[in-house]
N, C-alpha and C positions, 0 to 999 in steps of 0.2 A: 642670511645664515640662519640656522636653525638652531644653532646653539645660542645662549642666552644665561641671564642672574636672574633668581628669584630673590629676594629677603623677604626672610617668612616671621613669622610667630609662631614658635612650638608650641604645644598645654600637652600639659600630661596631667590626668585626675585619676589618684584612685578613689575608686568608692566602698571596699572591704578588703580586709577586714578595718582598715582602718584610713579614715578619708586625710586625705593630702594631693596637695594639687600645685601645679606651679607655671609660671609663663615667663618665656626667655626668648627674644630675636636674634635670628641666623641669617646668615644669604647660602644658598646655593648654589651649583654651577649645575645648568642642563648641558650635558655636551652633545653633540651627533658625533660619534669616534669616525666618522670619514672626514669629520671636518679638524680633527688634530690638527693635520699640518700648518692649518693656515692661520689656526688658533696660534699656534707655533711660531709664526711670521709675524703675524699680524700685532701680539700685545706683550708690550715690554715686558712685565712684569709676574707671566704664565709662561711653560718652557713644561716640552712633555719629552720625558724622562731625562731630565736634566734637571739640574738646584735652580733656584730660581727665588721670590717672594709665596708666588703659587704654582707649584710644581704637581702635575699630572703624570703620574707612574703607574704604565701600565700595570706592573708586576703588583700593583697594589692591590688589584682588585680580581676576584673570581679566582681563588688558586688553590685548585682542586685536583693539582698534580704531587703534591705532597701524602702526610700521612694522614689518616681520616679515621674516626672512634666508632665503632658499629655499622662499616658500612651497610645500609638499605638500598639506594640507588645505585647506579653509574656514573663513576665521573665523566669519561666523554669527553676531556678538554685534555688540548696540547700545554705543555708544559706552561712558566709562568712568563718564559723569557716570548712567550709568542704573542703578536698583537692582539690586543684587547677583544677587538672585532671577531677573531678567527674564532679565540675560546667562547665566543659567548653563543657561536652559530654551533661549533662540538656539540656545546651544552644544549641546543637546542635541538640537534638533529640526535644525539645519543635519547633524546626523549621522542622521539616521532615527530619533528618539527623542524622546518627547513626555514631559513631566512630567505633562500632564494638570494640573494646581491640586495636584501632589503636593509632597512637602514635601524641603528641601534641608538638610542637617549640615555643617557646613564645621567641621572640625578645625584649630587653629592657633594661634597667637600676635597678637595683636593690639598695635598700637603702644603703645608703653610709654615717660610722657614724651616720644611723640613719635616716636620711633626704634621702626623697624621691621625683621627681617630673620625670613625663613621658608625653612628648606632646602627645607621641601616643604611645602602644605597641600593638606588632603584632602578632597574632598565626595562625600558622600555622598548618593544623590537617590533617593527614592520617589514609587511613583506613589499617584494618588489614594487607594488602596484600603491602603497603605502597607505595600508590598512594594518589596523593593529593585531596583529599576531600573539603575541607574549610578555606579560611580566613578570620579572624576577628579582624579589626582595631579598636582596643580601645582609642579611643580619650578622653583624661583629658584638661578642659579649669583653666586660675593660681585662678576659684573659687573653683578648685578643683572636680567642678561635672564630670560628666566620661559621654561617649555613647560608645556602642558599633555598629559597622556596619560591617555587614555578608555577605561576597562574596561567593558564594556556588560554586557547578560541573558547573553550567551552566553558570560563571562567567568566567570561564578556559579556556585559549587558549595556544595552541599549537605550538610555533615559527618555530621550528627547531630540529634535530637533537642533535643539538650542544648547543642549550637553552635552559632553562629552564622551562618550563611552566610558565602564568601567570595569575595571576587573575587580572583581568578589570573590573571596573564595575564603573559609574556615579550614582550620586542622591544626593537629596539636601538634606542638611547636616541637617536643622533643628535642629540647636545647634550653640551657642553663641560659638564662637571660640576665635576671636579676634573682639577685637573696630572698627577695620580696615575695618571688613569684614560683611556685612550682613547674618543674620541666616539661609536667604532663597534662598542662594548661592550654589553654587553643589559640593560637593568633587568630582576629578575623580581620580579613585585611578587604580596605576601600580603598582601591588607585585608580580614578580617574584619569585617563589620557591627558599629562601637560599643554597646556593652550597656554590661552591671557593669563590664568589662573593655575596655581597650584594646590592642589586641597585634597590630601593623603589624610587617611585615619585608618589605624590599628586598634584594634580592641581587643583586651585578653577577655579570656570567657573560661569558667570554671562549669562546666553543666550549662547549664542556659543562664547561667547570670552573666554578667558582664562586671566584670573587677576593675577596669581599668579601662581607659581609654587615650590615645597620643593622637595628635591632630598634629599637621603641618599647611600651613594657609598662606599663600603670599601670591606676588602679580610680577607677571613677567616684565621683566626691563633688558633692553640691551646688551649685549655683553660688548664695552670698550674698554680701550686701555685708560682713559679718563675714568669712567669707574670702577672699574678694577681696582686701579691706585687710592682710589676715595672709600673705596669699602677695605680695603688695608689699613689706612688710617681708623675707619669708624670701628671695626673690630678686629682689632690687633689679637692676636696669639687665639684666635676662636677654639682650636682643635684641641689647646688646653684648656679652657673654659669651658668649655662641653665636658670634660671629662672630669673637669674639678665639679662642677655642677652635681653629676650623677652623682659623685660618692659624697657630697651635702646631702643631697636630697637621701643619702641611702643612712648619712646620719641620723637625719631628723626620725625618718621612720624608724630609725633604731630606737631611739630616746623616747618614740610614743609608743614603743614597747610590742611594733607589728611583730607578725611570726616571722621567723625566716628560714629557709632550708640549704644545709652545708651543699655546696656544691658536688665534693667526695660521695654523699649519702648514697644517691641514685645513681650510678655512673652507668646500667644497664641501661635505662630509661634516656641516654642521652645519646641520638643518632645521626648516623651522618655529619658527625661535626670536625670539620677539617680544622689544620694547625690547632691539635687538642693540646689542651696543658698538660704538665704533671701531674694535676689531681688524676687524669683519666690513664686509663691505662691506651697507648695510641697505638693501634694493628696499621701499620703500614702495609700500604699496595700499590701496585704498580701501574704505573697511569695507563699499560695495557688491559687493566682489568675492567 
């Protein structure tokens, strides 16, 4: 199977205006979404769109049939109740890019007891012939809105031999991320094609500096229902832990007195961001649009 657990080691450093930095272990789930069903069969304790200990709902993720804050792009995707797979080839072909019957990685956390929270998940998408075609870094801010952002073929570089290909790509994020960080800040994002290894790094950039950086590093293991059950035990309620984390960590940087900016302030400046909150004012449209 190609689906698979990573446990990683996150680092998140900033270096301005004010240095703070922290390291926390997670596992992740790689899934291939052709191979659900048998994830489905196969491991007692995962169950896709059903409760479960680890519960994979598709409706959880990419749902860009709702209302949306500024739109700039096309949403492109069938509603939320449609499989995972479909909307994410919509999303692909409404950008000039065909999956062709290729196959799709979604990197991430799945509900756990129910509770769900993903700073970021990652797909990764081949075409038929199973060469890497597309990534798309779905970024969730703790209001819960979502962006997605599309690294295509022309995103794709070619290291080595012996590495793995990567998708590179820079732009401003235009999305309320953290208090920390201004909207109209740049992700630059290094995603390396999933192998043995996992080893993702985001970097904010204000101008040509670099403010920030998040790494995720870990080695592929097996996905069983023996470990499955053993990473339930070793990280019990992760999804809240992750989420109790970020608003520590957003403490500390409060009390060292970094700047922050109201989310309300810039609400022009914040695009494309689906399920927007109340701060935002939300322009609804029609998933014909």
């Amino acid at each position: 199977m190609m689906s698979c657990l990573y446990p990683c080691l996150v680092m998140h450093h900033r270096f301005t205006p004010t240095t703070h930095g922290f390291l926390y272990r997670i596992f992740l789930f790689a899934i291939d979404l052709d191979e659900l069903p048998e994830l489905h069969r196969r491991l007692p304790a995962f169950s896709v769109d059903r409760a479960n200990l680890f519960s994979f709902r598709q409706s959880d993720y990419l749902r860009l049939d709702g209302p949306v804050h500024n739109a700039a792009s096309p949403a492109g995707v069938p509603p939320a109740e449609a499989p995972l797979k479909e909307r994410v080839a919509a999303f692909l072909r409404a950008r000039g890019l065909e999956l062709g019957g290729g196959r799709v990685l979604i990197v991430t956390l799945p509900r756990i007891l129910g509770h769900i929270f993903n700073p970021v998940s990652f797909y990764f998408c081949f075409d038929r012939q199973g060469e890497p075609l597309a990534a798309i870094a779905e970024v969730t801010n703790t209001f819960h809105e979502t962006k997605p952002y599309l690294l295509g073929p022309e995103r794709l570089a070619f290291a080595g031999a012996d590495e793995p290909p990567v998708f590179q790509h820079r732009e401003a994020k235009f999305f309320y991320v953290s208090p920390f960080s201004d909207v109209d800040v740049s992700f630059d994002f290094h995603l390396p094609v999933p192998g043995e290894r996992l080893a993702i790094r985001i970097d904010d950039f204000t101008g040509s500096t670099r403010t920030l950086t998040s790494t995720l590093n870990g080695r592929r293991e097996s996905l069983t229902g023996a470990r499955l059950a053993w990473y339930g035990l070793k990280y019990p309620l992760l999804s809240l832990r992750i989420i109790t984390l970020i608003h520590w960590h957003a403490l500390l940087l409060w009390a060292k007195k970094t700047p922050w900016f109201a989310k309300a302030a810039r609400p022009a400046d914040q695009r494309d961001v689906h399920q927007p909150h109340s701060s935002l004012a939300p322009e609804p449209r029609s998933p014909s649009s």
